[in-house]
TORLUMPA-958360 format. One record per residue (C-alpha): residue number from 1; x, y, z. Coordinates in steps of 0.001 Angstrom, whole numbers, plus 500000, padded with zeros to 6 digits. Layout:
N
+-----+--------+--------+--------+
:  nr :     xx :     yy :     zz :
+-----+--------+--------+--------+
: NUM :      X :      Y :      Z :
...
+-----+--------+--------+--------+
//
This chain:
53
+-----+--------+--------+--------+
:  nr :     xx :     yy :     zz :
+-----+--------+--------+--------+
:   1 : 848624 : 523985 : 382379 :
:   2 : 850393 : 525705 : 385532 :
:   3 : 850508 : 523069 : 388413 :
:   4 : 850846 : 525771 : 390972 :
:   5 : 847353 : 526839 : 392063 :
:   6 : 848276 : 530746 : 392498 :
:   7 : 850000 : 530742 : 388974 :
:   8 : 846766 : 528998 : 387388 :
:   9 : 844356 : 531630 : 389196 :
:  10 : 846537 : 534335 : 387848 :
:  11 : 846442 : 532968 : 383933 :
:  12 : 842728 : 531826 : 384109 :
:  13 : 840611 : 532939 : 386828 :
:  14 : 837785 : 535912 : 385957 :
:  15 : 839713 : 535854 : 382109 :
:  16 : 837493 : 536528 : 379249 :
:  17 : 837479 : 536617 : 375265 :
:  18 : 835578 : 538524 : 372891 :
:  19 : 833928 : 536346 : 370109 :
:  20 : 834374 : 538530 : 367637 :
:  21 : 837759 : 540003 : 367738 :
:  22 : 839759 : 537267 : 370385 :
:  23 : 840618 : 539972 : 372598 :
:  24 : 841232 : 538980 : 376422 :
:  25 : 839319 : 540968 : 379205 :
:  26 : 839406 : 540267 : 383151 :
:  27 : 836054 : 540670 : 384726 :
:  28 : 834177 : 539349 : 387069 :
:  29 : 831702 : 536405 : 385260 :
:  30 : 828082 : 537986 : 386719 :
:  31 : 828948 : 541085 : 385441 :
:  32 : 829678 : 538943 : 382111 :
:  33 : 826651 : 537361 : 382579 :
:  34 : 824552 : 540368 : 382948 :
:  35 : 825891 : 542098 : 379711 :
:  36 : 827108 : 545026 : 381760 :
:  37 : 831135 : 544253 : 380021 :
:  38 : 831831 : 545501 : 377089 :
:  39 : 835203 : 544500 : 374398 :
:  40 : 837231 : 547977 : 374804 :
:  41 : 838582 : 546524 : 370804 :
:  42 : 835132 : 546154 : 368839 :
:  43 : 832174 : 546924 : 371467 :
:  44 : 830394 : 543782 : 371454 :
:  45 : 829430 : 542106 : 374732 :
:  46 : 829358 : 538526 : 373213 :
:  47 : 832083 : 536647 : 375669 :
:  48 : 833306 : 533032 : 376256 :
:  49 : 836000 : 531578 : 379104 :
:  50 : 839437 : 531243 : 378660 :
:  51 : 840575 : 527637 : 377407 :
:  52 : 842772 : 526095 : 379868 :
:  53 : 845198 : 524283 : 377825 :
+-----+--------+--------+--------+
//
């Protein structure tokens, strides 16, 4: 994990992956929330966070 706090928010923060197909998306989490962000890969709107590892 990046120790440097403007290197972590770049890697993590507002980072999003599809369920289906893994695919990464940046958006802001009430829009993901809402359903309003859809995977530009397979169309689904089904998202989860990025793992910080």
């Amino acid at each position: 994990m990046a120790k440097i706090q403007e290197a972590s928010n770049r890697l993590f923060k507002n980072v999003f992956v599809c369920k289906k197909c893994k695919t990464k998306i940046r958006a802001e989490p009430q829009k993901i929330l809402r359903g309003k962000v859809k995977c530009r890969k397979c169309g689904k709107i089904a998202f989860r966070p990025l793992r910080k590892k």
